[in-house]
N, C-alpha and C positions, 0 to 999 in steps of 0.2 A: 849406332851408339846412343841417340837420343832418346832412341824406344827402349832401349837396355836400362836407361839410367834413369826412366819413368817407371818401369817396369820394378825395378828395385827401392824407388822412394814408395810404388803402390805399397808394396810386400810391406816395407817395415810401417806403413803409417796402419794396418789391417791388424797387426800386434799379434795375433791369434792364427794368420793363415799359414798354409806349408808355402815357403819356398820353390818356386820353378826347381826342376831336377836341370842338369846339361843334357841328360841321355837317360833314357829309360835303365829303370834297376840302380840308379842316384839318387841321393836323396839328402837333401838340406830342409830344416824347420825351425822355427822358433815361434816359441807361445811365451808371449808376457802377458801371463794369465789364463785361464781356461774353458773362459765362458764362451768362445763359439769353436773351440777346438772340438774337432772331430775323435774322439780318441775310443777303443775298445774295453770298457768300465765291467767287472764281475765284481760279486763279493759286496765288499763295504763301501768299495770307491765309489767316491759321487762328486758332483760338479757344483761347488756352493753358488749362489744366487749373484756374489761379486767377485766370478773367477777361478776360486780358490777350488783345486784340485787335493781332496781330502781322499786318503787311504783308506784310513779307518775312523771308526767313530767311537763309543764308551761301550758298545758290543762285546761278550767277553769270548773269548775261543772262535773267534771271527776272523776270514782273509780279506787282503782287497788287492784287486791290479790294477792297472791304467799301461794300456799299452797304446802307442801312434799304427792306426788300424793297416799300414800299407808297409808291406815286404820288404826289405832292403838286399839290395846284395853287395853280400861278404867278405864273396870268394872274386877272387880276379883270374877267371879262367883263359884269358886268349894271352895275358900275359905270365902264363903259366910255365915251367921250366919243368922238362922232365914227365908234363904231361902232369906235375900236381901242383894243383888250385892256389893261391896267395892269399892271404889274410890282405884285403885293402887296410888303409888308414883310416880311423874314424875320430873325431871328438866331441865330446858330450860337454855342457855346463847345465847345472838346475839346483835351484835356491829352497832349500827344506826347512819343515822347524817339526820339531818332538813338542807337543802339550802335554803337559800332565795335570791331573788336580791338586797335585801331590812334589814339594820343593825338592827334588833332587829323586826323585822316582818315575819310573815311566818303564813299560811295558817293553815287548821286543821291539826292536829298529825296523828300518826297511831298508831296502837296497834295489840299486839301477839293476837292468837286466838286459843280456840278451839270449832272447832263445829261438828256438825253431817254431812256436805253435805263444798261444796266447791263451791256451785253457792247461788250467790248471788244476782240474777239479778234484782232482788223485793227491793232490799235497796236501799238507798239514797246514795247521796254525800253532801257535807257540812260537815255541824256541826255530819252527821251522819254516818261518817265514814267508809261508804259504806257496815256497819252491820244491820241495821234498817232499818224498813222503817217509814212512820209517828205516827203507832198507841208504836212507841217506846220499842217494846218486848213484850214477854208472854214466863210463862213456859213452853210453849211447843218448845219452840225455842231450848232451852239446849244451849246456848251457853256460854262460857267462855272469859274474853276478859281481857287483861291488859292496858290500853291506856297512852300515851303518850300525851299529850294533851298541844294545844301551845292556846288555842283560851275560851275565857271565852263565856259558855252560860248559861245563867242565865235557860235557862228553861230545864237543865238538873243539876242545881243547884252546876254548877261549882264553887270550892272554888279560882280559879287565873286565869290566861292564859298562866299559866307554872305550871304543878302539872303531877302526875303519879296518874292511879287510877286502885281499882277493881271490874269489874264489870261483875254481873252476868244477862244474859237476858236485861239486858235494859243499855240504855246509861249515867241513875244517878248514880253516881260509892258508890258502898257498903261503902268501904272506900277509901279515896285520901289523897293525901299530896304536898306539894310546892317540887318539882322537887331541889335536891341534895342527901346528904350522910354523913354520921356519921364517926366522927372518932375513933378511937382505943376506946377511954374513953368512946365511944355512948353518949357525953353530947354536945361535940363539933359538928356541923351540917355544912356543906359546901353547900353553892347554885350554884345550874348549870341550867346552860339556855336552854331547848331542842332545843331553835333554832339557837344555837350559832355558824353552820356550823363544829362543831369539834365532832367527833365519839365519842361515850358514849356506856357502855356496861350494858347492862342488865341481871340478872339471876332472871329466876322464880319458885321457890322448894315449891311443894307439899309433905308435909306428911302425908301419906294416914292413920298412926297410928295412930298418934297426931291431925291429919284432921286439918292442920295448913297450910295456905299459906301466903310465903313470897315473896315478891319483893324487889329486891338491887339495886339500880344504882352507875355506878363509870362512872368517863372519863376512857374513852380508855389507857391502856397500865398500870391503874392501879389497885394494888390485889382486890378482892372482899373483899368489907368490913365488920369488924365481925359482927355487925348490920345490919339487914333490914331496908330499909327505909319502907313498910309496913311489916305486919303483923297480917294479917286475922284469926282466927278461924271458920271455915267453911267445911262443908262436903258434897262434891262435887260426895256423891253417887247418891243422888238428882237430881244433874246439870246436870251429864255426862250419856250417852247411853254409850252403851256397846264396840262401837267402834266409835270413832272419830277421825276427821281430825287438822291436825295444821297447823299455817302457819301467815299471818301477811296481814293485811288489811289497806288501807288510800284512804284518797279521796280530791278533790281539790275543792277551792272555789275561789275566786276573786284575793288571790293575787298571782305569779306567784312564785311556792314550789318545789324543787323536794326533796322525800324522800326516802330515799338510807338504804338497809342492806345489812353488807358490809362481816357479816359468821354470822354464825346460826350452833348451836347443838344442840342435845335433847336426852334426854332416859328416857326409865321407868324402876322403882325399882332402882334409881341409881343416882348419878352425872352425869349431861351432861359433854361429854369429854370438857377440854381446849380446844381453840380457839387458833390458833398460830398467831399471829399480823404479822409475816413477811411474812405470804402467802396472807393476806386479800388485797382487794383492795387499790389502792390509789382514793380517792375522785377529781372528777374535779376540775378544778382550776376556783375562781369563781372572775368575772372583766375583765378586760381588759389586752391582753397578749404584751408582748414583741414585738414588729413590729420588723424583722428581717432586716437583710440588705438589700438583697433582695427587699423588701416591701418598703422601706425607699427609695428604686432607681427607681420603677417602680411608686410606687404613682404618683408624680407630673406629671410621662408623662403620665399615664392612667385621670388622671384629667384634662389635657389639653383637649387630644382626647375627653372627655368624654361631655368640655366645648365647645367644637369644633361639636359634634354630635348634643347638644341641641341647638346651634344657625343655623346648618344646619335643623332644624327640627321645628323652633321654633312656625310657622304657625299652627301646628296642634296641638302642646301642648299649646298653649293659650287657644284654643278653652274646650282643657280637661282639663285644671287649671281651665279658670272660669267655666265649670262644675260642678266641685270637688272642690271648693275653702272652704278655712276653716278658723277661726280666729283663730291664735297660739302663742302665747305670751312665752317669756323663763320661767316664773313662773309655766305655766303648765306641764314641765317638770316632776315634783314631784308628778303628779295626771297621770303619764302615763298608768298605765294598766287599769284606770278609763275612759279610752279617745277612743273612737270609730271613725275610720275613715269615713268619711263623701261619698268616695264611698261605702264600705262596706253597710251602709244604705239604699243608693240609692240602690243598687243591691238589699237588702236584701226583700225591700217594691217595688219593682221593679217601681220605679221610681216614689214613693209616689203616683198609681195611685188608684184613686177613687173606683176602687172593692178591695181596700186592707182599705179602710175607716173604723175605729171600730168605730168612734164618734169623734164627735164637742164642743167643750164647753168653758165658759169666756179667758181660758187660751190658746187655740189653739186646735190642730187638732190628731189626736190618728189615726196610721194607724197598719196593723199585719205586720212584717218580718219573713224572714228565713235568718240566716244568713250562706253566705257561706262559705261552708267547714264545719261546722261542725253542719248543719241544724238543731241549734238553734232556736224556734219559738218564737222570741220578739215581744214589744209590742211600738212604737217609738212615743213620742209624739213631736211635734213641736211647741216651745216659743217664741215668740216674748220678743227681751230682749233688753235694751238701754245699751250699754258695759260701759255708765259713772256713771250709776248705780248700784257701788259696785261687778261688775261681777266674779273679784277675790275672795272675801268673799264667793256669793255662790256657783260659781264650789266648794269652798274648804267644802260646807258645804252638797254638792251635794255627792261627796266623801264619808264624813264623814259618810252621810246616807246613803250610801252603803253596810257599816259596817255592818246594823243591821243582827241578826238573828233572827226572830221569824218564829213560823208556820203557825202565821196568820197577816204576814206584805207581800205583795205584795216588788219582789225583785226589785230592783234598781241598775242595772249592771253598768250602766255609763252615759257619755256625748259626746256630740260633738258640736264645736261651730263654727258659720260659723257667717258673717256680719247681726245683726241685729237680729239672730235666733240662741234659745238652740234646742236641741236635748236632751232628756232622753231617755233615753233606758229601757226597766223595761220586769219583765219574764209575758210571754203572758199566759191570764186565758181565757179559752175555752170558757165559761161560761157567759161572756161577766159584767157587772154591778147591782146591784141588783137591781135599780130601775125601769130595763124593767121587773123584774117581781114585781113588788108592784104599779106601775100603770097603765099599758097597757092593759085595760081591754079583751081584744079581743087574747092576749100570754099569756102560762104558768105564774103559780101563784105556790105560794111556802103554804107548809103547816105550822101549827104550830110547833110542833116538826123543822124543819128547821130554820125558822123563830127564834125560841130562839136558837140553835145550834150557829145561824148568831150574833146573840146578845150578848155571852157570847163571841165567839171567838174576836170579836171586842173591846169588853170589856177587852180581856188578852193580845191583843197587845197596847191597849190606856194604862194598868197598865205598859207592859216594856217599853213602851216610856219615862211615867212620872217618873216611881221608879225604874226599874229594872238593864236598859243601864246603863254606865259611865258617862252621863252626861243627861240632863234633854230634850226631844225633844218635843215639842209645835207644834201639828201638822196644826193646824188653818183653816182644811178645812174639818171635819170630817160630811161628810152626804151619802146617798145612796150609789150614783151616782161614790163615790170613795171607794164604797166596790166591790171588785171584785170576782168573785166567777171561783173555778179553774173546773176540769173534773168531779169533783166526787163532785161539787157544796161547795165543801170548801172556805170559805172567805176568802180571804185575804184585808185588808186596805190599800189602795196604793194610788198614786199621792200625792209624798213627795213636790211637788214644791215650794210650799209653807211655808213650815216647819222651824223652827228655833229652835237653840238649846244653851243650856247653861249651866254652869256646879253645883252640885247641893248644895243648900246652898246656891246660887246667887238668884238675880231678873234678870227677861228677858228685856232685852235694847229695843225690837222691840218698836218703838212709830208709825208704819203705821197700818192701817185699812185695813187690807186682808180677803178675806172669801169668803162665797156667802150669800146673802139676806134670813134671815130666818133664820140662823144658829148663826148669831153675837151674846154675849152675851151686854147685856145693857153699862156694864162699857167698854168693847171694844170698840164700838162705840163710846162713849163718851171722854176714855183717849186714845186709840190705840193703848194698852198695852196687849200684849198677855200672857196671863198663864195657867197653867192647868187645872183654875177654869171655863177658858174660851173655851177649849176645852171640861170640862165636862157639859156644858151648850150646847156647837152643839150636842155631845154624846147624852145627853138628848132629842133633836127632833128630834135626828134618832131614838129612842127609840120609839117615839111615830109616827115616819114616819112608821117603822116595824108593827106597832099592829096596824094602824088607814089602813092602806094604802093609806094614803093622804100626797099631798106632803104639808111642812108648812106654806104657803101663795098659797090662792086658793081665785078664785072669787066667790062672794056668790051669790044666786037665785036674787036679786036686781045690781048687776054687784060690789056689796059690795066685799069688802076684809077680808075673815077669816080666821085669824091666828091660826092654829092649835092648838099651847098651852093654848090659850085662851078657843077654843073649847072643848076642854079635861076638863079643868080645870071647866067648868059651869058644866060639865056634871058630874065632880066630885061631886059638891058641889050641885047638887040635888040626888045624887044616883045612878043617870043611867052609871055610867062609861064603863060599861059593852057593852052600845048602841055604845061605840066610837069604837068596834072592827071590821076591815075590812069585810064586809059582803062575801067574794068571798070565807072566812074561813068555811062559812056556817053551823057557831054557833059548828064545829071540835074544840073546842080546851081547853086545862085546865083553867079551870075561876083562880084560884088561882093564876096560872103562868101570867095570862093576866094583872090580877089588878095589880101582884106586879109591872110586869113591867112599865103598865102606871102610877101609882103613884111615881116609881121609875122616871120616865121623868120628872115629875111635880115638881119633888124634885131637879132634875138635872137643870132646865130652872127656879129655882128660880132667880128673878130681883135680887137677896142678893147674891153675890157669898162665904160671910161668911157660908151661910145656904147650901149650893153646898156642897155633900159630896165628897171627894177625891176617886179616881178611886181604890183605895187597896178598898175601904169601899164600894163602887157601887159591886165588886166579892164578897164580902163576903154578901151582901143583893141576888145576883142573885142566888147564893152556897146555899143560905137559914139557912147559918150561924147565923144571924143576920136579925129578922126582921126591913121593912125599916119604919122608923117613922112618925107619921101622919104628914102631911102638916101644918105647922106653919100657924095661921088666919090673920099673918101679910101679907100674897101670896097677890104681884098687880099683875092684866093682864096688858097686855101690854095695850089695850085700854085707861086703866087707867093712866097707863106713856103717853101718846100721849095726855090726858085731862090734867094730871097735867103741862105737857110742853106747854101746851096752855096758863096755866092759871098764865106762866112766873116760875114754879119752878123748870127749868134746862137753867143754862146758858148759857151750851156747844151749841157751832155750827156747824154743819155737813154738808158735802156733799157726793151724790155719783154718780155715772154713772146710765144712765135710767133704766128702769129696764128690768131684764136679763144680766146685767151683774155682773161679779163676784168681782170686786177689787173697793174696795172705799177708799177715805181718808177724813182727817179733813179740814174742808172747811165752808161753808156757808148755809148748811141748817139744820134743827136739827136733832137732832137724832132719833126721834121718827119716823119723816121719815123715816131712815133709815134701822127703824127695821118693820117699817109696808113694806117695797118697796120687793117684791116678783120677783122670777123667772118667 
């Protein structure tokens, strides 16, 4: 007993070492702190200089793990029943804090783990917490995960952008709840912010008898509260292999996070030992520090010298300002981790030259980059912009679209602004645009199965634009040519440039005429009024751009102009719909899926945007939820709007730019021109 009770004051006064096991395949630890802990670090995780166990650092699209390097086991085989394995008892506590630069902002969470393996190299960063990868889990994964979560994603069906969750195998948490804690009475509920820069302690207790898992949160320094904040029923014989690893996983996305665990304990068959708060780290100090004396005396004479160096020099740095020159205004200030320096670019596309060219179009010029240091492969477009035309508003909305998350929204990393030209920046797809393959007779062509994959995904990023976000996004340019297709020929919708947004329950203020020729819905043209009914109306002739493989204004055998939807729509109304399918398909493809779709477009590119179904309603006709309903006899073609405009019954007057190109406004010719005038 004396050597037992030496042996236990050794353990805790070593802060950092593992715990003696009773029996091989047991295991108790506790780290108050992590400077000689032994632990298995990838990614971003690193071991600060006083302890401090950091996930990630201001790295953007970066993972980090930290797992305890030695096996545990899970499964209680010899007291097994029935010959199947028991989930042991385990409990965790470990003290975390979220930094941000940023008062009330902070990037994705992290969360405890258990898994079978500690490489992780196949998962994501983002929204996927460097656990996942796209196809979001399967049980064969076995993993166990508690998360932390600062960041609302609608398509993991997140309840806030502050909650704790449980989840088993996939990133939709079993059960979640708004991030605080109960008090004494369990009726009183306290809120806590996870990224409130102040340490929080978490305990997570499995009963492997009761097969009950709970999760507690407190702030730091106070008792564990008699209440869980969750409280699972769940038996995790199922989840867990017979030995697995633990440990703690985060990943980074656009805004600049570090996230810190600052001790960590565990055991099974038991209470993870206390945590001593006066061993644990202290947290950096985050702002701006104290200038010393020192610093306060040397300043102004290193700033002389330094004014003294640049006018001795000045000849050669003119020449690399107007190089590098950039428009910077104090407002931009607030969009800094959105703001890409203007040589970074130049280097990255090595000097915007012509074999780095992706494509040309109404808007400007698309080149690939690498960016250096952390050979990044972006995708950089170049805008011609009038800076007295509201240029604050759209950097700020430029930002805003940053924001998104979906899996099939092309990323939007930032900006850069120089005299007279924007810069976007956006993540590069291998793949290049779908329209080189749906017209290029002579390159690859896409199959059916592909082809509606392409349709559907496009379809569930136009739903989180309209309904799903925080506020309502109008993308106004929705055709081919802006679907982008990544390695593994995944969609993504991209080229935000255009895009506006608003928030929901409102009307959209836009009164300009943006788009491209073919894609406008009628009343756009006419009031310049953008909505969702107006982007499910372009939706609609990319629908029928996919299955016809023709683009929507094409010159006909007499050097005529045939509008595609009009095409479609004859061919409806005598039967042959089936004739409007790309032939390079070579009659490969489901008739059922083909019809719904092109009727689905005809439905979409009704002149009546009352008759336009909403894009929830478009997924549940593609889902085959919901058959989609026949074609009202009230359907004009557009032919027929360009006779009845003739014959004086639209007042509205239009103009646009020749044709080929992209931006038109309200002006002086009608609009029936404008909806006949093609690419």
């Amino acid at each position: 007993m004396p050597a037992l009770l030496l042996l236990l004051l050794l353990s805790l006064s070593m802060g950092g070492e593992l715990v003696p096991c009773s029996s091989a395949g047991e295991g108790q630890f506790a780290f108050q702190g992590f400077a000689a802990a032994n632990l298995t670090l990838d990614g971003l995780a690193a071991v600060m200089p006083n302890g401090l166990l950091a996930l990630t650092n201001f790295t953007l699209q970066t993972k980090g793990h930290a797992f305890n390097p030695t096996p545990l086991r899970f499964l209680d085989v010899n007291g097994a029943t029935n010959s199947t394995a028991v989930a042991r008892s385990f409990s965790t506590s470990f003290v975390f804090a979220i930094v941000s630069n940023y008062d009330g902002l902070s990037d994705q969470g992290l969360a405890f783990v258990v898994a079978p393996t500690t490489n992780f190299s196949t998962a994501i960063a983002g929204q996927y917490l460097g656990l996942l990868d796209a196809t979001n889990g399967a049980a064969s994964d076995h993993i166990l995960a508690v998360e932390l979560d600062t960041i609302m994603n609608p398509e993991f069906r997140d309840i806030n952008s502050n909650h704790v969750g449980i989840n088993v195998n996939s990133l939709i948490s079993r059960k979640a709840k708004p991030a605080g804690y109960y008090g004494d009475d369990g009726a009183t509920f306290r809120d806590l912010m996870l990224n409130s820069r102040e340490p929080m302690q978490v305990w997570v207790d499995y009963d492997g008898q009761a097969r009950q898992l709970n999760v507690t949160l407190a702030p730091a320094h106070e008792p564990k509260p008699r209440y869980p904040l969750l409280s699972e029923a769940i038996d995790l014989s199922s989840v867990l292999t017979e030995t697995m690893y633990v440990g703690f996983s985060s990943s980074s996305g656009v805004v600049s996070t570090h996230h810190y665990v600052l001790g960590w304990s565990f055991s099974l068959d038991g209470p993870a030992p206390p945590l001593d708060f006066s061993k644990l780290p202290a947290l950096p100090r985050v702002g701006s520090k104290h200038r010393s004396m020192v610093l306060a005396l040397v300043l102004p004479l290193a700033t002389v010298l330094i004014i003294a160096a640049v006018l001795a020099a000045a000849s050669f740095f003119v020449w690399r300002r107007r190089r590098f020159a950039e428009v910077r205004e104090d407002w931009e200030d607030e969009f800094g981790p959105h703001r890409f320096a203007y040589k970074d670019l130049f280097r990255a596309t090595d000097a915007f030259k012509n074999g780095n060219l992706l494509g040309a179009g109404g808007f400007g010029k698309v080149y690939k980059g690498v960016l250096p240091g952390s050979n990044l492969e972006i995708a950089v477009k170049r805008v011609s912009h009038d800076s007295r035309q509201g240029i604050r508003e759209f950097i700020a909305e430029v930002v805003t679209i940053g924001r998104l998350r979906h899996r099939n929204l092309a990323q939007l990393q930032g900006y850069c602004r120089r005299n007279g030209e924007l810069l976007l920046v956006y993540d590069y797809m291998e793949n290049g645009s779908l329209d080189k393959y749906l017209y290029n007779n002579n390159g690859p062509t896409l199959d059916w199965p592909q082809r509606y994959w392409i349709i559907k995904g496009v379809a569930s990023s136009l739903l989180y634009l309209h309904e799903d976000w925080e506020q309502v996004v109008i993308h106004r340019d929705i055709k081919a040519s802006n679907v982008l297709l990544d390695k593994q020929m995944n969609e993504r919708l991209g080229d935000f440039g255009l895009a506006r947004l608003y928030d929901h329950g409102t009307d959209a203020q836009t009164t300009h005429v943006v788009g491209t020729m073919g894609y406008l819905a009628p009343e756009l043209v006419r009031t310049g009024k953008a909505t969702p009914s107006t982007d499910v109306f372009a939706f609609g002739v990319f629908l029928l751009e996919v299955v016809c493989g023709r683009r929507p204004i094409e010159s006909g055998q007499h050097n005529n102009r045939v509008v595609l939807v009009d095409w479609v729509l004859e061919h409806h109304r005598n039967g042959s719909i089936i004739d409007t399918v790309d032939p390079r398909l070579m009659g490969k493809f489901n008739t059922d899926e083909v019809t719904l779709v092109l009727k689905l477009g005809l439905l979409c590119t009704h002149p009546s945007p009352n008759v336009r179904p909403p894009v929830q309603k478009v997924m549940q006709y593609l889902d085959g939820v919901q058959l989609v309903p026949d074609l009202p006899s009230t359907y004009m073609s557009y032919s027929m709007l360009v006779l009845m405009e003739n014959e004086g019954f639209d007042s509205y007057i239009m103009s646009c730019p020749p044709p080929g190109m992209t931006i038109c406004s309200v002006s002086d010719v009608s609009s029936a021109t404008v909806l006949l005038d093609g690419r």
